[in-house]
N, C-alpha and C positions, 0 to 999 in steps of 0.2 A: 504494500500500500504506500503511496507516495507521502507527502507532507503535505500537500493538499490535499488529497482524498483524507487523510486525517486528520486535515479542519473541517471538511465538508461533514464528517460522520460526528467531529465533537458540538458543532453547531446541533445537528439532529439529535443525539444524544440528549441535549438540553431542553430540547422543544422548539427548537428556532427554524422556521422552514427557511430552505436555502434558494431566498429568490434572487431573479436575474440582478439583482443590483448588489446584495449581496456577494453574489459568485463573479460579480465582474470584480467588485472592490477587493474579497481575496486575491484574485487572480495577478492582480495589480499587485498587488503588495508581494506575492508571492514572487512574479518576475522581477520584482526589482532588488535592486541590491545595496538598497542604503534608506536609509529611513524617512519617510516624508510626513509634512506636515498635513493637517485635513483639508488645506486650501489647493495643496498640492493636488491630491486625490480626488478632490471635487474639480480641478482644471481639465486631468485627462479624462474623468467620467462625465464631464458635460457634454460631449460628443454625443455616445451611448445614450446619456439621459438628460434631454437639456435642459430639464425641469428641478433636479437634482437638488436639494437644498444643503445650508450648511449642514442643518439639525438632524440631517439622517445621514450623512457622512458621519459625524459627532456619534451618535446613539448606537452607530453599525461600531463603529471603532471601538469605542465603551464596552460594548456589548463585548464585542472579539478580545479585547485584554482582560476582560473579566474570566472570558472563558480560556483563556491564554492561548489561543490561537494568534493575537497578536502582542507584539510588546512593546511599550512604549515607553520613550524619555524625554526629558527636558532641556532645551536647551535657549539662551537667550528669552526665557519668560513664556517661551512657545514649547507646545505639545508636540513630540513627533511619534510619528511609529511604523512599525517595518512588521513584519511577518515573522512568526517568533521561531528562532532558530533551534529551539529545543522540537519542536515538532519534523526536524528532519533525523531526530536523534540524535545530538550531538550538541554538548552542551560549551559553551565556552563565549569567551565575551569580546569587546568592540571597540575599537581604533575610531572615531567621527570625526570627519573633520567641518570642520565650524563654516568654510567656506561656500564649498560643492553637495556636503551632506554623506561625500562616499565614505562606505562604512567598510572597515577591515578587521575579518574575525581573528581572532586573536588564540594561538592555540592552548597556552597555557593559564591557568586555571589560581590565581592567589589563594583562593581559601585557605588552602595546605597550611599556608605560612602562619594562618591565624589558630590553629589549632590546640597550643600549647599555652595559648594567652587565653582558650573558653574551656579551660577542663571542668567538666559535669555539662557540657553545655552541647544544646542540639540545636545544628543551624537546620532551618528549616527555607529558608530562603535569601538569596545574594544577589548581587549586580555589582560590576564590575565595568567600567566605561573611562575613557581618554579619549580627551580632544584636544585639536590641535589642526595642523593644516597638512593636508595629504600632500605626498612628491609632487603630483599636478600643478597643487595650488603654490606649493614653496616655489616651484620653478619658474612660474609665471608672474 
């Protein structure tokens, strides 16, 4: 089963029917490879749906990080979000760069290091994120 097909089924799991604007907006997130904001998302889905508002890009999104299908962070005061990388089974975190937005996963994992400074202690959830400005953007 892909990583998409195991957003589609954890939507349904929920109760959430997986309609056309739904499956385009995963779809979206899914193809891309760096994290966008909902103005973003609402640019390339007004094609598909020119009627599209912010408040259901907003609610799908919500919706999707709630059910962590997708994941999202902060950056400059603004909300972003990408498509959550543990749903391709593979858990590890993310390089952003503040300019372009492109996102580089990162293979290794800090928690390790924090382990002898939580003895009795159960993490039960982490994020791990660095920004800065990608080769692209330094170069130019």
């Amino acid at each position: 089963m892909t990583a998409f097909e195991k957003a589609v089924t954890t939507l349904k799991k929920n109760g959430y029917k997986t309609t056309g604007k739904r499956q385009k907006l995963l779809e979206l997130l899914y193809n891309q490879d760096k994290y966008m904001s909902a103005k973003e998302v609402q640019d390339h889905l007004k094609e598909l749906f020119p009627g599209i508002s912010p408040d259901t890009i907003y609610r799908n999104l919500n919706t999707f990080v709630e059910l962590s299908v997708v994941e999202e962070t902060e950056l400059n005061g603004e909300k972003l979000f990408r498509f959550n990388c543990d749903m391709h089974g593979h858990h590890h975190h993310h390089f952003i760069c503040t300019n372009c937005g492109k996102t580089i996963g990162l293979k290794d994992c800090p928690l390790d290091m924090f382990a002898d400074q939580l003895p009795g202690c159960k993490v039960v959830s982490h994020r791990f994120e660095l920004f800065g400005l990608c080769d692209d953007c330094v170069a130019s």
